[in-house]
C-alpha positions in Angstrom: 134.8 104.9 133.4 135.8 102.8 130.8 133.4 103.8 127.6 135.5 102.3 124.7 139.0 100.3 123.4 140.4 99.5 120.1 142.5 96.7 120.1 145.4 96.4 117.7 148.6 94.6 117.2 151.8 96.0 117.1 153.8 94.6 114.3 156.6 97.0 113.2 155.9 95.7 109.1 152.6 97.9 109.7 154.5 101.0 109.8 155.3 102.0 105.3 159.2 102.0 105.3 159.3 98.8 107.7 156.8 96.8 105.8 156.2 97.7 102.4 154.3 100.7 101.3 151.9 98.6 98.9 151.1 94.8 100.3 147.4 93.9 100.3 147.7 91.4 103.6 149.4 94.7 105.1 146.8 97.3 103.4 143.9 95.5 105.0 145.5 94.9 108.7 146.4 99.0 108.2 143.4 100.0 107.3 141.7 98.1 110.2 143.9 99.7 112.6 143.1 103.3 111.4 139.6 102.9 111.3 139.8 101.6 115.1 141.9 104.4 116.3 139.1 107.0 114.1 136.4 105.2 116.2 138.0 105.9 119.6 138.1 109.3 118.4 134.7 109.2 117.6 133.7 108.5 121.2 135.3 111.7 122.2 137.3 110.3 125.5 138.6 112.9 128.2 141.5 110.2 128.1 143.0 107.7 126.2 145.3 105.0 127.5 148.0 103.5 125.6 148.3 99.7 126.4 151.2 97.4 125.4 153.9 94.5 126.4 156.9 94.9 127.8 158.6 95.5 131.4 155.5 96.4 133.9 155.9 100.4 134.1 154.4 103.1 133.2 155.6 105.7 130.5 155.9 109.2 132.0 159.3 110.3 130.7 160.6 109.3 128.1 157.2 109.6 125.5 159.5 108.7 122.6 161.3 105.6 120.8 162.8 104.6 117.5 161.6 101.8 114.9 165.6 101.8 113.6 165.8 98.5 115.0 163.4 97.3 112.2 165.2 99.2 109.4 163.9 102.3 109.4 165.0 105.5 111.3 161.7 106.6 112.1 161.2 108.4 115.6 157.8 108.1 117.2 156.9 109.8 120.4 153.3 109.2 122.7 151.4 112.5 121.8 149.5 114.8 124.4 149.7 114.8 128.3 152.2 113.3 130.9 151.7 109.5 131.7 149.1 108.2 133.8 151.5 107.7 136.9 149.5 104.5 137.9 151.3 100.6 137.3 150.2 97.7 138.7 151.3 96.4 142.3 153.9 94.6 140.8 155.2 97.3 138.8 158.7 98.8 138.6 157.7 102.9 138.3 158.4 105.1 135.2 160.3 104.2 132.5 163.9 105.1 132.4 164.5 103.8 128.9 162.9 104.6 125.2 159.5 103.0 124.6 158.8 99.3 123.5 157.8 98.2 120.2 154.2 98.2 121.5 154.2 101.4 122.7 156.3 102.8 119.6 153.9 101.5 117.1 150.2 102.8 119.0 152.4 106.0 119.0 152.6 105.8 115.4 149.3 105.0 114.8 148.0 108.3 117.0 150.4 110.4 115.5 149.3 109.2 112.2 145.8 110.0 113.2 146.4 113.5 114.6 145.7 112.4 118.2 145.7 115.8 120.3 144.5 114.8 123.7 145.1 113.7 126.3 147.5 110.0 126.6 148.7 107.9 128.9 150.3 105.0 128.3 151.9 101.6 130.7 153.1 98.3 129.9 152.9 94.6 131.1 155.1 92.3 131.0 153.9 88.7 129.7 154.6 86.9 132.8 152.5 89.5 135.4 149.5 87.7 137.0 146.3 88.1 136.1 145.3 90.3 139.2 147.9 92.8 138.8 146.9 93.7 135.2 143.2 93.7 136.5 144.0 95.6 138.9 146.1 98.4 136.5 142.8 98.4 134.5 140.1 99.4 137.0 142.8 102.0 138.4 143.1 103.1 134.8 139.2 103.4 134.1 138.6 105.7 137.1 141.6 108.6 135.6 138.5 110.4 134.0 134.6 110.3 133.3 135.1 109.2 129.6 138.4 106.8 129.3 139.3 104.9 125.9 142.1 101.9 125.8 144.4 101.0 122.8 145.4 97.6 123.3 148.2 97.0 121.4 148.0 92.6 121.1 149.5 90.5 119.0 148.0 87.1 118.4 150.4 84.1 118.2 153.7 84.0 116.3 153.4 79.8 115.0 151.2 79.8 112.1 153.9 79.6 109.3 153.7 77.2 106.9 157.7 76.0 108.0 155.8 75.7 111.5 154.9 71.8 112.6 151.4 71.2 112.4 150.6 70.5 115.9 152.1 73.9 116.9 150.0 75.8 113.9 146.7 73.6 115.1 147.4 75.0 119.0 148.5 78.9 117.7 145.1 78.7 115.4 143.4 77.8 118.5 144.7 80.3 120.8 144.3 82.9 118.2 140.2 81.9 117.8 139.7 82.4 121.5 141.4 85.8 121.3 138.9 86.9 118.3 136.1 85.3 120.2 136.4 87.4 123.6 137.5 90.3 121.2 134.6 89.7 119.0 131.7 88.9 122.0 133.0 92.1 124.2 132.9 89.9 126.9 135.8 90.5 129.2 134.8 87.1 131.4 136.1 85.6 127.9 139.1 88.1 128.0 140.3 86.5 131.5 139.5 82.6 130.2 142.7 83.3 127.7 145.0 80.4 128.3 147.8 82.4 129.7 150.2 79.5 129.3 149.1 78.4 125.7 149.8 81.7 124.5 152.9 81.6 125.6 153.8 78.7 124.2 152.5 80.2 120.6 154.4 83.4 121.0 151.5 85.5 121.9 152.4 88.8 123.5 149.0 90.0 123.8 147.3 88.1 127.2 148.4 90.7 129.7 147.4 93.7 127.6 143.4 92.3 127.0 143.9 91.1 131.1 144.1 95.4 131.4 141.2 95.9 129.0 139.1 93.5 131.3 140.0 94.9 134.2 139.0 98.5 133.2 135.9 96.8 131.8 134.9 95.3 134.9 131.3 93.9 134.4 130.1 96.7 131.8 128.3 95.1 128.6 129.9 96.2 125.5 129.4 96.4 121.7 131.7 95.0 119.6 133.5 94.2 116.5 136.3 92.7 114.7 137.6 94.5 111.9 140.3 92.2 110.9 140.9 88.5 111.9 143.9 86.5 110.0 147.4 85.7 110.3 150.0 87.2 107.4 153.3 86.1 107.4 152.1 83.6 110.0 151.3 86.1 112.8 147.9 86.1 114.1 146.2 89.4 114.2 143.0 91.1 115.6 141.7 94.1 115.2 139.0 94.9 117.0 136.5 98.0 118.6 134.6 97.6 121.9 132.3 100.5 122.6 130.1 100.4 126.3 126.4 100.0 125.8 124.0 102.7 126.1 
């Protein structure tokens, strides 16, 4: 059962050495993230599951990447137990290859945190329909009792200044109905996400939340946005869903 989810994004400027070590757009967005991944802890979960973008799989073996592409040789690697072994029924199996940029930065953020249980982790890729992720969520919800999600989303990647305006006014739509369902718990708002509009903004984050709503099924949830903008023209949330009662 599902009984909590942090959602973050997965930015590699978040990680110091990548991103600078002192930026206040980066300090707040970091801080956000932390305090998310302390409140998942908080709910003490017999599992966690590590959600991102990427090829539909599952991440058994390997449980470790690099950031190096992004300028810093910085290994990460998904802490605690062996993968979930569960994909979607589109999926493509285990992971033969190091892990994604989603996956490497929720492994930094656990490892940051200390994270000693037990993780399991998959991916979606952005153009997987809508049943198949909902379908890898509820399968992921029943793996124990108490399950937690880390949804690593990004918002859109249009909201630059250097960006025309018409494709800034759609990404700062997209990226309000993403905070919304984030910020109402409501995964019915989750799967009204215009699939193709985020797309089009450069949103990687649909498929991942499509998961979350899945494992959330009709549950009522509390919940909370820690952190709602768009640095460097990126649109982020950050945000904590915890089930009521």
């Amino acid at each position: 059962m599902l009984i909590s989810a942090a959602i973050c994004p997965h930015p590699p400027l978040l990680v110091a050495g990548v991103g600078p070590a002192s930026d206040p757009q980066l300090d707040r967005l970091r801080q956000a993230c932390w305090t998310a991944v302390d409140e998942l802890r908080a709910g003490s979960p017999d599992a966690l599951v590590v959600i991102g973008s990427g090829v539909t799989t599952t991440h058994d073996a390997p449980r470790s990447g690099t950031l190096a592409p992004y300028g810093v040789d910085r290994a990460v690697a998904l802490p605690g137990a062996e993968g979930s072994g569960t994909t979607g029924s589109g999926g493509s199996g285990r992971s033969s290859a190091e892990l994604p940029l989603s996956l490497c930065v929720g492994a930094w953020l656990l490892e940051r945190d200390g994270w000693d249980g037990a993780v399991h982790a998959a991916t979606v890729a952005g153009d997987g329909a809508e049943s198949d992720c909902v379908e890898l969520g509820e399968r992921l919800a029943g793996l124990a009792d108490r399950v937690a999600l880390l949804v690593m989303a990004d918002g859109s990647a249009s909201r630059a200044d250097t960006s025309p305006a018409a494709v800034r006014e759609r990404s700062a739509r997209f990226d309000a109905a993403m905070a919304r369902a984030v910020r109402d718990g409501d995964p019915q708002q989750v799967l009204a996400l215009d699939g193709q509009l985020g797309a089009e903004v450069g949103s990687s984050g649909v498929n991942p939340l499509r998961v979350l709503a899945g494992a959330a099924e009709d549950a009522v949830f509390d919940a909370d946005v820690l952190y709602d903008d768009a640095p460097y023209g990126v649109g982020y949330v950050v945000g904590v869903w915890e089930r009521h009662g």
